[in-house]
N, C-alpha and C positions, 0 to 999 in steps of 0.2 A: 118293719116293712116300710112304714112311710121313711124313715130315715133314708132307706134302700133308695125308693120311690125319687126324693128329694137329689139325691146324688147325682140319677141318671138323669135328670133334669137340669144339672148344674152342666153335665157332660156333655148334654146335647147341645146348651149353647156356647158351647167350648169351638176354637178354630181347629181342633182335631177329630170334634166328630165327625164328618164325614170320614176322615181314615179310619177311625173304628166302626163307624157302618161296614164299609168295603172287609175290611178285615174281616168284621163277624159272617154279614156276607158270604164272602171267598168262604172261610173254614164251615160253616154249616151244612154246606151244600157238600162237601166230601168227606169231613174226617169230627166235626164238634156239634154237641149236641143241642143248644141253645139255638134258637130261630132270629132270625133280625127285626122281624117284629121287635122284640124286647128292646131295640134301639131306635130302629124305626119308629118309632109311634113316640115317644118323648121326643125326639127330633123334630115331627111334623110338629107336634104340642108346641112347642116350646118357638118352631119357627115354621110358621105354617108357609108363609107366602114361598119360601123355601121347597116345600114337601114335593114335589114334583124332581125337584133334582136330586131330592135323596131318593126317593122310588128309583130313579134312573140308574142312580148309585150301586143299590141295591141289589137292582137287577141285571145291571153289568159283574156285579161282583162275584153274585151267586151263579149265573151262568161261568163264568171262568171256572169259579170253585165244583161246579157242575163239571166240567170238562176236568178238570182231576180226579173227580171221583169217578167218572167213567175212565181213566186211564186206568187207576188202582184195579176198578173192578176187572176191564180188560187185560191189564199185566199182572198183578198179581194171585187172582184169583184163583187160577188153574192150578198155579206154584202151590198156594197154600192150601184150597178146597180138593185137589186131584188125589193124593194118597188119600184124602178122610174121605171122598166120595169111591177111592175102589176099595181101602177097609171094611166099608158098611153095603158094599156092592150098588152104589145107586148111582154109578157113570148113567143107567139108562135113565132114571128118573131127572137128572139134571138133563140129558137130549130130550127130555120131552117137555122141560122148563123152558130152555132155548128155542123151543120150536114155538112153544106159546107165546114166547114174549116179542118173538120173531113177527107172530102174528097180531096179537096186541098190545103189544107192547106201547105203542103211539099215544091208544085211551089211556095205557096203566100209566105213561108220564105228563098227558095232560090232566088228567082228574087229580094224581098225588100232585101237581104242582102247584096247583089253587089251593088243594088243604091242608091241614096242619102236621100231616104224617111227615115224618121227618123227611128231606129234599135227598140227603146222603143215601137212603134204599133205592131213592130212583136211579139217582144216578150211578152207584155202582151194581146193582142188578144191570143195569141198562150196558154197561163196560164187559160183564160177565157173561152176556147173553149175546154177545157182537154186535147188536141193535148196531142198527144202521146211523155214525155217526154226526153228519149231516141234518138230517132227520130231526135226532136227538138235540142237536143244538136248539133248533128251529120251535122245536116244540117247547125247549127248557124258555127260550127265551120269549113265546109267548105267553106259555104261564106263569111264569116270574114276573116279566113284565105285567099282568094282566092283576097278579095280586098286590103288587107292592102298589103299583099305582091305583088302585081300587083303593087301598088304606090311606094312600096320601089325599085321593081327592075327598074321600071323607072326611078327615080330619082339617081336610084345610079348608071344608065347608063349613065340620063343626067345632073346628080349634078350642076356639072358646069357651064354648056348653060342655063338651067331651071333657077338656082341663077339668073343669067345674067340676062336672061331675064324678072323672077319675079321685079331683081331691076328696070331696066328699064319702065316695062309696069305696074307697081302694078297696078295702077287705073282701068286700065284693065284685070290682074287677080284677084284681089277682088271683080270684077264687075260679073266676069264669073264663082267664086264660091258663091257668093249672089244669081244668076241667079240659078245657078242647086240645092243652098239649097229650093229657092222657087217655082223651078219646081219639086220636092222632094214633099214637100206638097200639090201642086197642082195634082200629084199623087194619092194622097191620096184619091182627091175625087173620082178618075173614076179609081180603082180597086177594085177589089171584096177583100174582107176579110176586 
């Protein structure tokens, strides 16, 4: 793990990380399972007075990648979920999904996009359910914005101490981001949308 740890360290202050923020970014938000945090945060580490422009990054990236995954949900969904929802007869219970998300859908994508539940459910539930496009940007991109830069001004208050401490305790800060990605998912099951 430190070795792991040590790598992405090497990488953040590499003249390509920012294109792989963006990348991870973009792909998170619609189709890959790993969160940018995991890039972001070595990044700030490693280059704090920086961290604001990778927040930026970040959140430009993930909003795009956001806007494909509501396309997918939008365009493919129906193609692929429409025979399996009239096999199992529940065309009515997906109308009464759309009707919900119609209606909260707003809360269900600012609350999931501050926390750790994957960004890809929002966004293609959000394509799937016709959520109002506009809207959904709007929203994606105050809460993207709202948490990457949350993480960058931290780190680039506590750059220093955070390093430190990250070096010291990793077993226990990988423990405690393992922990809220599969409390993240665990989410998943008991909210609505």
């Amino acid at each position: 793990m430190r070795r792991l740890y040590r790598r992405i360290l090497a990488l953040a202050a590499s003249p390509h990380a920012p294109w792989s923020l963006a990348a991870l970014a973009f792909a998170e938000a619609s189709v890959f399972p790993i969160p940018p945090d995991a890039l972001l945060i070595p990044l700030c580490l490693a280059r704090p007075r920086a961290a604001f422009r990778f927040a930026a990054i970040a959140t430009l990236a993930s909003v795009a990648g956001g806007a494909l995954g509501y396309v997918i949900g939008y365009a493919l969904f129906d193609w692929l979920a429409t025979p399996i929802l009239r096999l199992y007869h529940l065309e009515p219970a997906f109308a009464r999904f759309r009707a919900a998300y119609a209606h909260w859908g707003l809360w269900l994508i600012l609350i999931k996009g501050l926390t750790p539940i994957p960004y890809k459910v929002v966004t293609i539930a959000s394509g799937a359910a016709r959520f109002d496009f506009p809207l959904f940007m709007g929203a994606s991109l105050l809460t993207r914005g709202a948490r990457f830069f949350a993480v960058a001004l931290i780190l680039r208050h506590f750059g220093d101490g955070a390093r430190d401490f990250i070096d010291r305790r990793l077993g226990l800060v990988t423990g405690a981001l393992a922990l809220g990605i599969v409390f993240g998912f665990a989410l998943l099951r008991f909210l609505p949308g």
